[in-house]
C-alpha positions as a printed Julia matrix, in Angstrom:
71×3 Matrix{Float64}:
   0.0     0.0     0.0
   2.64    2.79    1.05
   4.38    1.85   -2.76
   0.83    2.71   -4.18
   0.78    5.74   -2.46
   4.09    7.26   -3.22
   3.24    6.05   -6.57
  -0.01    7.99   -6.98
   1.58   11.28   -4.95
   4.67   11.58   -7.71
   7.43   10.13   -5.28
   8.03    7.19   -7.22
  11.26    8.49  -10.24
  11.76    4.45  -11.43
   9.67    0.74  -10.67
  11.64   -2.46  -10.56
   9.19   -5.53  -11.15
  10.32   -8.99  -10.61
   8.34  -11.74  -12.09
   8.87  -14.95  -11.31
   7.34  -18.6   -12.33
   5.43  -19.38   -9.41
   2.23  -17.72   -8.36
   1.52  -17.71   -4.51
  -1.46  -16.23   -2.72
  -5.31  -15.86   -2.66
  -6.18  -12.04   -3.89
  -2.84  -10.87   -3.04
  -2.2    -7.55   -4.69
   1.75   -6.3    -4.49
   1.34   -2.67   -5.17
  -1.8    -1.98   -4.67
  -3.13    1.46   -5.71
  -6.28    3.53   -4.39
  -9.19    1.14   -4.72
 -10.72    4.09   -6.37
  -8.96    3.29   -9.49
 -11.89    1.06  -10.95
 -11.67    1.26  -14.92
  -8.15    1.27  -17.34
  -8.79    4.84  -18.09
  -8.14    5.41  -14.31
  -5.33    3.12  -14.31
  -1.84    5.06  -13.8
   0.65    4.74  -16.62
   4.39    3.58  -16.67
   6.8     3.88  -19.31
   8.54    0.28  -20.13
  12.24    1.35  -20.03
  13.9    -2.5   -20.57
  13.08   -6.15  -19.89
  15.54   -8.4   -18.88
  15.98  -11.99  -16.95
  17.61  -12.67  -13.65
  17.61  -16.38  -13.37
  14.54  -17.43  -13.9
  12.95  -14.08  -13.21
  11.66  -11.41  -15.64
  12.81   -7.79  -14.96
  10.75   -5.07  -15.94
  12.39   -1.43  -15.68
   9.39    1.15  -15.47
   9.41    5.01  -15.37
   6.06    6.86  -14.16
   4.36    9.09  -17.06
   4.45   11.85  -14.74
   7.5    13.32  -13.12
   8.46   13.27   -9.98
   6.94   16.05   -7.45
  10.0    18.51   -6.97
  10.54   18.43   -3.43
């Protein structure tokens, strides 16, 4: 939750995702954002920067849309 928040508040400058070949949990949601967010127009946009591997795992390199509030 605090990941979705900095997220949607501009305090976020890159995302690291790690994928990996198992899928664990019942509803789980890893970076959740504001519930409010109901529909893909809502949805918040990254920019794909690179995929890669690590092992077994997929690496996705992600930049918000939006910069980062100046702080």
């Amino acid at each position: 939750r605090l990941a979705g928040d900095m997220l949607q508040h501009g305090l976020i400058d890159e995302c690291i995702f790690f994928y990996g070949p198992k899928v664990v949990g019942n509803g789980f949601a890893p970076f959740a954002l504001s519930s409010s967010i109901t529909t893909m127009d809502e949805a918040y946009r990254l920019k794909l920067l690179k995929v890669g591997m690590s092992g077994d795992d997929m690496v996705v390199y992600a930049r918000p849309e939006l910069s980062c509030s100046p702080v």
